[in-house]
N, C-alpha and C positions, 0 to 999 in steps of 0.2 A: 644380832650375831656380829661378831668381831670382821671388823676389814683390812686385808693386810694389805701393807704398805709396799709395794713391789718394786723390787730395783728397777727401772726401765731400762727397756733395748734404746740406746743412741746411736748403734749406727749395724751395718753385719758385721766389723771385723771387730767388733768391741764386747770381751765378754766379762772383765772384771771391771767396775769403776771407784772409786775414791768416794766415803760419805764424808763430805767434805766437813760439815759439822748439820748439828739440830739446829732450827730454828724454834723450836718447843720446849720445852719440860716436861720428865716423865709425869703424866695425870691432869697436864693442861686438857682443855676443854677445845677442839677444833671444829671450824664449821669448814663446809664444804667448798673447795677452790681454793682454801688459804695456805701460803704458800708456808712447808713444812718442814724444808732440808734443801742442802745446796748440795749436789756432787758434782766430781771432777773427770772431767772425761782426759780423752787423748786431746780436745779440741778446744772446751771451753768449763769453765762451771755455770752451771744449769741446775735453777730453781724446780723444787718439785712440789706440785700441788695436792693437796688431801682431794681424794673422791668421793669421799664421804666424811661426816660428822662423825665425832664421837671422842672419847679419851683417849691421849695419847701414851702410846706404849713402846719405848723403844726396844728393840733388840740387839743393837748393836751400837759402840760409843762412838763419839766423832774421828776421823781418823781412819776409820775400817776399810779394807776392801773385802766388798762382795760384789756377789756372781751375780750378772744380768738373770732377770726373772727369779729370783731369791727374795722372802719377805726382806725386810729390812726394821717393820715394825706391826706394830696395826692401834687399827682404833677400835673401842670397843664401846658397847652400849652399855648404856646405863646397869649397875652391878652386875658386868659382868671383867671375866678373866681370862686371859689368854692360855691356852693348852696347845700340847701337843695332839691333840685329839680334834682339833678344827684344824681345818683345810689351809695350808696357807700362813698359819698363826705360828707356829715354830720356829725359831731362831736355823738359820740354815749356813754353808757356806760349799764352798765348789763339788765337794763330796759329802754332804748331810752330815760335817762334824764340825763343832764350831770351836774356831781358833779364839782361843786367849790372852791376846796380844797388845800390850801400850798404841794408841795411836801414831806416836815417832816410830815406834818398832815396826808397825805396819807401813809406814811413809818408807821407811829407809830400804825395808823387805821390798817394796814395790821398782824404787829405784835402780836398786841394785840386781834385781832380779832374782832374789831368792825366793823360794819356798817354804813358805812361812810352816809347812807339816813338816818337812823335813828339820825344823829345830825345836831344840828342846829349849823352855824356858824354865828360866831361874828365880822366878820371882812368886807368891803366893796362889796355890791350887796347878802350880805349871808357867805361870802367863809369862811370855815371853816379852824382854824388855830389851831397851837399848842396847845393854852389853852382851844380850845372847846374838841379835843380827850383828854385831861390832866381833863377834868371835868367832861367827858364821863365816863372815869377811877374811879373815884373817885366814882362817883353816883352808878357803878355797886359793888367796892369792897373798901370802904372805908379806912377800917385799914389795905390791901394790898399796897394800892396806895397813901398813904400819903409820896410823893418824889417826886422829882423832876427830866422830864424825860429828857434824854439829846439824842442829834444830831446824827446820825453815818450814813455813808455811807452805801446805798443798800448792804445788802449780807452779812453785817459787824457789828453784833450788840453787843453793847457795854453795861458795866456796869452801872445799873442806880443805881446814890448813896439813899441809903433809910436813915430814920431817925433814929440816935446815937440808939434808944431804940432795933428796928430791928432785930439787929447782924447779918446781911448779905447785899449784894448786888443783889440784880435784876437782871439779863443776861435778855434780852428780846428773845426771840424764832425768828429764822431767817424762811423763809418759808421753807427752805430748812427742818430743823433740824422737823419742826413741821409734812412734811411728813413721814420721816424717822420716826419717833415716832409711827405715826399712822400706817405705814405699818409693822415696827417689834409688834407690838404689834397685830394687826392680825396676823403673823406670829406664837407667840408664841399660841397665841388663836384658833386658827383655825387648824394648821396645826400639825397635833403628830409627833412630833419630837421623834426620836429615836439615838444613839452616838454609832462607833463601832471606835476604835484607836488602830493604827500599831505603831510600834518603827521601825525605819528604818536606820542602818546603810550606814555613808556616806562617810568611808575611799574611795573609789573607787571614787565614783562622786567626793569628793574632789580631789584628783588626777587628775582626768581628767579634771579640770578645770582647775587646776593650770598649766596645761601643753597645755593648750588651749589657754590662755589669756597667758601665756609665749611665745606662739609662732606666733600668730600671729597678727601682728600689729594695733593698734587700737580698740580691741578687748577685751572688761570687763564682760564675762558674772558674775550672782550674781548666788546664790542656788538655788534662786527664778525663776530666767529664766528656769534652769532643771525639779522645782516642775512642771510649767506650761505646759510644753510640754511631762512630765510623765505623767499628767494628760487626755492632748488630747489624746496621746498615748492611755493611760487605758478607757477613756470613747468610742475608737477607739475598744478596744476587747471587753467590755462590752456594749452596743450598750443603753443599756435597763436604763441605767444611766443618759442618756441626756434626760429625759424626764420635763413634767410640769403638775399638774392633772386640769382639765377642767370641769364642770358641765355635758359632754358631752362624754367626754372619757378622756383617757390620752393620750397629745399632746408626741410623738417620734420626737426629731428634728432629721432633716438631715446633717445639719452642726453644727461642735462643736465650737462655741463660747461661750470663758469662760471669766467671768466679773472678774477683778481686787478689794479688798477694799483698797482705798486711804482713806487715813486721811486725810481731808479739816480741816481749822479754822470753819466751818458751820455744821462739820459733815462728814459722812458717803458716798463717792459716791463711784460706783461700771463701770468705762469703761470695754470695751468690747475689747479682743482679736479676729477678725473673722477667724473662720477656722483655730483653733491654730495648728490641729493635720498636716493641708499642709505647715507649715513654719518652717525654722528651728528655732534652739534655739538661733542661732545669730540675726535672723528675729526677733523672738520674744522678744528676748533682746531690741532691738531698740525703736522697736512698746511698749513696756510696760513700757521704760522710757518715751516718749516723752508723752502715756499718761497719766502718772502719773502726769509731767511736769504740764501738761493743766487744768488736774484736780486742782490741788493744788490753780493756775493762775481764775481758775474758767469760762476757757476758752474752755470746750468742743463743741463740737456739738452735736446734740441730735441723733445721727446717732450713736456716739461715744457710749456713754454709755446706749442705748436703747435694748433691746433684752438682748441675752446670756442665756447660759443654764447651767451653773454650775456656782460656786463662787470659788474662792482660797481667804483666811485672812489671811495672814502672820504677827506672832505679834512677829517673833524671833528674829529681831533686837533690841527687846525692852528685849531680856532676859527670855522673857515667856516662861517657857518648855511646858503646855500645856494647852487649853483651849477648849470652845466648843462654835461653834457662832448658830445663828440664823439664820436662811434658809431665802433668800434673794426671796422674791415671785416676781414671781411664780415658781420660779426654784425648783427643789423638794433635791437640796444635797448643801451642803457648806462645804469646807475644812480649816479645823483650823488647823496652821501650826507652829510648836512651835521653841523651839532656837534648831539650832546643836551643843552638848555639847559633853564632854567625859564622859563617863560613862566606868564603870569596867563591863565585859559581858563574858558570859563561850565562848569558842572557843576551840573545842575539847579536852573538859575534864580542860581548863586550864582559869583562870581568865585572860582576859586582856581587857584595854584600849582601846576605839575604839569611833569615830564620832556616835553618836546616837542623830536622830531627831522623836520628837513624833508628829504625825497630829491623828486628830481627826475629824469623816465627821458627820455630822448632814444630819441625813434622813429625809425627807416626806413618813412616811410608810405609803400612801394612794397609791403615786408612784410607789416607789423603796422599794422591799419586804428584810430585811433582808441578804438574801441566796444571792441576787444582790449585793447588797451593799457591802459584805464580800469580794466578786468576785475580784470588781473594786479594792478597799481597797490591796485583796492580788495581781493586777497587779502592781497598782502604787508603791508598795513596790518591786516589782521585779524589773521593769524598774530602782529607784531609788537606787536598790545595784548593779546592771549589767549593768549603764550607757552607756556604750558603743553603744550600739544600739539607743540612741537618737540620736546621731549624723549623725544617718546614713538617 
């Protein structure tokens, strides 16, 4: 009996995604676990694996979107054929009618926000091509869309040139970017944010790194690896910090998984450290390059960057001494994390010179009450001038 090939759920707010392309050919032969198709979420592109053996059947071209929990394909057994009459095995899409549409025509459709039922196509049997979304555009915003839209690979939206008059070019909105938008902007909406910022001296921590990564082989940890595990550390004394607020109560987590911001070409994504406060800072070191790596690659898993209960934004490579982000929902704190610079600073009675780095945490004070938030603020500041105790 034939096995269809199911678009999978990657996340709850996610219910259409991008088949990014086949990895197969229709009538290739697949064993089970080999990986079959790439799609494109809001988040990452994500490899899909066969659950079973059998010949490949696709339903739909590269390019397409379809509705989470929708076949996409199937495999079939030996002389057999795919119908509408097996469970599962039918070509489907948001309302059981399947759109006829160029892959660009669907990319562009996705972008732009149209509705691919709402237009007619012009091209043989119906199928809607580039120039029926190009005319879509036009009809809904005329003096917007007077340009000409060009090509780009899923995930990867490129400048659409406008006309001499304009004076700009077009970026067209990636899905990814277009979530991010809509979730910080509930963020700033919804959520009272409130800022409480330490200056934290880092003669010490810097010492101990330099004598870390001098001594032993292989071994590079960053600031950033110590910020992280100060952090488990301190939301480890403060307990009352790893929270999320809920229509119901406010969620205490039990493990402290702290989300990363990685800069993508798409935007904003945030992987997950699990359990940072049980690893060391070598551990964590590793774990937070590799998924920085992935992210960048656009190669997470949804496992990877889902959950997490605090944020760290580090923007001090970029020379920012200090700034304040936006609470990454549903998590109720986020830490802004500024350059390590010299600063002139009293030391009993006398000015001198010394590593000072400023972070700044952005509260949900529905959460996390002020008199909390100070708490955590003056652990992680202690752990990060008394380093010594991370390592252990």
């Amino acid at each position: 009996m034939a096995t269809a090939i199911i678009m999978p759920s990657i996340s709850s707010s996610t219910t259409e995604v991008i088949l990014t392309r086949w990895l197969k050919k229709d009538g290739d032969t697949v064993a089970k676990g080999e990986i079959i198709a790439e799609i494109e979420t809001d988040k990452a592109v994500i490899e899909v694996e066969a659950e079973a053996g059998g010949t490949f059947k696709p339903f739909f071209p590269d390019g397409a979107t379809i509705r989470v929990g929708a076949p996409m394909g199937a495999l079939l057994a030996p002389g057999e054929t795919p119908s509408a009459e097996q469970p599962g095995c039918a070509p489907a899409t948001h309302d059981d009618r399947r759109i006829f549409a160029s892959p660009l025509a669907r990319r562009l459709a996705l972008r732009h926000g149209l509705d691919l039922f709402t237009i007619a196509g012009s091209g043989p049997q119906g199928r809607i091509l580039k120039r029926d979304i190009e005319a879509a555009m036009e009809a809904q915003n005329p003096a917007a869309n007077s340009s000409i839209v060009t090509d780009a690979p899923a995930g990867q939206p490129q400048p659409t040139p406008q006309t001499i008059d304009a004076g700009y070019e077009l970026v067209p909105h990636s899905s990814m970017r277009r979530v991010i938008a809509q979730r910080l902007s509930e963020s700033k909406q919804q959520m009272p944010h409130f800022y409480l910022t330490v200056d934290c001296r880092l003669d010490k921590l810097l010492a101990l790194r330099q004598q870390v990564n001098g001594s032993l082989p292989g071994v590079k940890l960053s600031i950033n690896d110590f910020i992280i595990k100060a952090v488990a550390a301190a939301m480890q004394r403060v307990p009352a910090s790893n929270a999320s607020w809920s229509d119901e109560g406010i969620r205490r987590y039990r493990d402290i998984d702290i989300s990363l911001a990685v800069a993508t070409s798409n935007g904003l994504i945030t992987p997950v450290i699990r359990r940072a406060d049980a690893k060391s800072v070598a551990m964590i070191s590793a774990e937070a390059k590799g998924l920085a790596e992935r992210a960048r690659q656009g190669k997470l898993r949804p496992d990877e960057y889902q959950g997490g209960g605090f944020t760290i934004s580090n923007l001090g490579m970029y020379g920012v001494r200090a700034f304040a982000a936006i609470i990454n929902p549903p998590q109720a704190c986020i830490l802004a994390v500024g350059a390590a610079e010299k600063r002139p600073v009293v030391d009993d009675g006398e000015i001198v010179p010394a590593a000072v780095m400023t972070c700044t945490l952005s509260v949900d004070h529905r959460v996390v009450d002020g008199a909390v938030a100070a708490e955590f603020l003056a652990a992680f500041k202690a752990l990060l001038e008394t380093p010594l105790g991370l390592l252990v």
